[in-house]
C-alpha positions as CSV (number, residue, x, y, z in Angstrom):
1,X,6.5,1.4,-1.1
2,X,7.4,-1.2,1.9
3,X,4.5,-2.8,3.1
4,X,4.8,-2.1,6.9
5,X,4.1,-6.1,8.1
6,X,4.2,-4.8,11.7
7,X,0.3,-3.9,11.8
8,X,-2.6,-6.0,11.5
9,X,-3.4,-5.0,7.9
10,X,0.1,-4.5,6.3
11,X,0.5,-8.2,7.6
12,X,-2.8,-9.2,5.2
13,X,-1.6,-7.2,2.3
14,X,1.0,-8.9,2.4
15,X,-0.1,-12.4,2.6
16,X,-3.0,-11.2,-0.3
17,X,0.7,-10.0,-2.7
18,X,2.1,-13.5,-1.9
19,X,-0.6,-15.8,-2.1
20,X,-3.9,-14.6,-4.2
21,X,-3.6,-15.3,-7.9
22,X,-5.9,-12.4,-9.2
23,X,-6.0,-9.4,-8.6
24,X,-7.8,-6.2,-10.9
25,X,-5.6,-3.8,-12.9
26,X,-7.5,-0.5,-13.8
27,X,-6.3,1.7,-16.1
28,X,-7.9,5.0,-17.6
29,X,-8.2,5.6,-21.1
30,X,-7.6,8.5,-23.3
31,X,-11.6,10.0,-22.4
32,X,-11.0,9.2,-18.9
33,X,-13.1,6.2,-18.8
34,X,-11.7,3.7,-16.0
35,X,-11.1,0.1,-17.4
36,X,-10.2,-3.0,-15.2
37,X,-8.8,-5.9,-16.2
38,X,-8.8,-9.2,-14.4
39,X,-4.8,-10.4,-14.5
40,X,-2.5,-12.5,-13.1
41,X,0.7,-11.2,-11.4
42,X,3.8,-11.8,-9.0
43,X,5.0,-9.2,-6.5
44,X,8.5,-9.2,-5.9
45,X,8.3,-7.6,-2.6
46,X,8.5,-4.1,-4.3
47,X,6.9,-4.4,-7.7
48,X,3.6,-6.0,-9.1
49,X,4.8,-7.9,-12.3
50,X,1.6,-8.1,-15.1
51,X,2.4,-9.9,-18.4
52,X,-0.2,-8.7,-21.1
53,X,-0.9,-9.3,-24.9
54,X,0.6,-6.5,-26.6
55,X,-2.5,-5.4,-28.8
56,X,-4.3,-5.4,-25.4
57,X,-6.3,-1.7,-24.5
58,X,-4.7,-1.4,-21.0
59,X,-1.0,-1.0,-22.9
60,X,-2.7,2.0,-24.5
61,X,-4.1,3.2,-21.4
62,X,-1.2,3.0,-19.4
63,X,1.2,4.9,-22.5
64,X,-1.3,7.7,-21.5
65,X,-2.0,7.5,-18.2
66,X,0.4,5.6,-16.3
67,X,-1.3,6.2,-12.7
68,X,-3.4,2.9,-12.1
69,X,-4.6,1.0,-9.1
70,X,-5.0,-3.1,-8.5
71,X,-7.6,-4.5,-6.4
72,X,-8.1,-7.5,-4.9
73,X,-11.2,-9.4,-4.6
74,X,-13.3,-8.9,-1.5
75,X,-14.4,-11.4,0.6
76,X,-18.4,-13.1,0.6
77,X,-19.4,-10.5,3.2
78,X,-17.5,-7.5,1.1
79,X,-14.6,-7.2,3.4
80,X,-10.9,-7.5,3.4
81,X,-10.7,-4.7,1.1
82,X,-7.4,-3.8,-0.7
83,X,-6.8,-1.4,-2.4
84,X,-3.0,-0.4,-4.7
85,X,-2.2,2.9,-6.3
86,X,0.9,3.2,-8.0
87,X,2.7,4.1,-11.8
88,X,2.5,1.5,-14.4
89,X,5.4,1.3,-17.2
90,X,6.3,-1.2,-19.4
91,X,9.2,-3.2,-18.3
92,X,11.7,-4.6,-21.5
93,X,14.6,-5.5,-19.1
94,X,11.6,-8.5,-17.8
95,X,12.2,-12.2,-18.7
96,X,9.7,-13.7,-20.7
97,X,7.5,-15.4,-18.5
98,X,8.3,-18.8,-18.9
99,X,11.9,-17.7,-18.2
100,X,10.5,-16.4,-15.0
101,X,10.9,-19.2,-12.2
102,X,8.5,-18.2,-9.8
103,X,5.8,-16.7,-12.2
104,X,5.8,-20.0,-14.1
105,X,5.5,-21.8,-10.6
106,X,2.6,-19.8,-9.6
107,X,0.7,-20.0,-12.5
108,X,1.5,-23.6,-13.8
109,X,-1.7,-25.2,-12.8
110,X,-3.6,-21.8,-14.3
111,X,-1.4,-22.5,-17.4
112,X,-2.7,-26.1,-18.1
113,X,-5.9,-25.2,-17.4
114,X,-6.4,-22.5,-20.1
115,X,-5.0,-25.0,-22.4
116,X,-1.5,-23.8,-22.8
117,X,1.9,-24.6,-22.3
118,X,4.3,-22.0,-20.4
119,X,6.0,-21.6,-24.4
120,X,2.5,-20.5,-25.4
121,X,1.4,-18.3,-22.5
122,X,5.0,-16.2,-22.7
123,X,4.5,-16.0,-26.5
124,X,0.7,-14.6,-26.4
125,X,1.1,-12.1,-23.3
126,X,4.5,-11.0,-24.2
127,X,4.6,-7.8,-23.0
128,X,5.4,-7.1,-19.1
129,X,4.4,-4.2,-17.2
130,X,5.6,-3.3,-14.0
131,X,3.7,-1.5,-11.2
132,X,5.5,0.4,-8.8
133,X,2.8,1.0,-6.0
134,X,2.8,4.0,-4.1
135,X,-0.1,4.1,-2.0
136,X,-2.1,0.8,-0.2
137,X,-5.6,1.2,1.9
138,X,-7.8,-1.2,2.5
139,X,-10.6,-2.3,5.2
């Protein structure tokens, strides 16, 4: 999905993918029972890359229901609404991400501040997941 960065709103989507740091993943589980998760992430300019610990319930979620959506934070007054849909999958062809340059960029200060090193963040969320999004709307 290209984010269409001639309108008004595709131009804040895509400053939200570029510069926001969190964003929710929610996944469904096997009773249909939605789940979101607060992550970090990088978006390549067609993917969302998530890195996740691999014991975690949304890898479970997504084996079985692979359509999930990502949310951004609204604003104080409950605006600037975003909203991704899109298929989830885990990605093995994914550096690790401290191998990742721009991942490790964005989160480095995030890193130190959870008490780890980018060694010891790639070696507890070790898994990547990819979402390719489909659909965006927003207000």
């Amino acid at each position: 999905m290209a984010i269409d960065t001639s309108t008004e709103f595709g131009k804040r989507v895509a400053k939200r993918l570029e510069h926001d740091d969190l964003l929710w993943l929610t996944t469904v589980t096997r009773d249909s029972i939605p789940q979101p998760s607060l992550i970090w992430f990088y978006w390549d300019g067609e993917t969302v890359l998530i890195y996740s610990q691999p014991n975690a319930p949304k890898l479970r979620n997504i084996a079985v229901h692979p359509v999930v959506s990502l949310n951004f934070q609204a604003n104080d007054e409950g605006e600037d609404v975003i909203i991704l849909t899109g298929e989830a999958a885990i990605d093995p062809t994914a550096p690790p991400s401290n191998l990742h340059p721009e991942y490790r960029q964005k989160y480095a200060r995030g890193t130190v501040q959870i008490g780890m090193t980018p060694e010891s963040l790639a070696a507890e969320f070790s898994v990547a997941i990819r979402v390719t999004p489909a659909k965006v709307r927003g207000f």
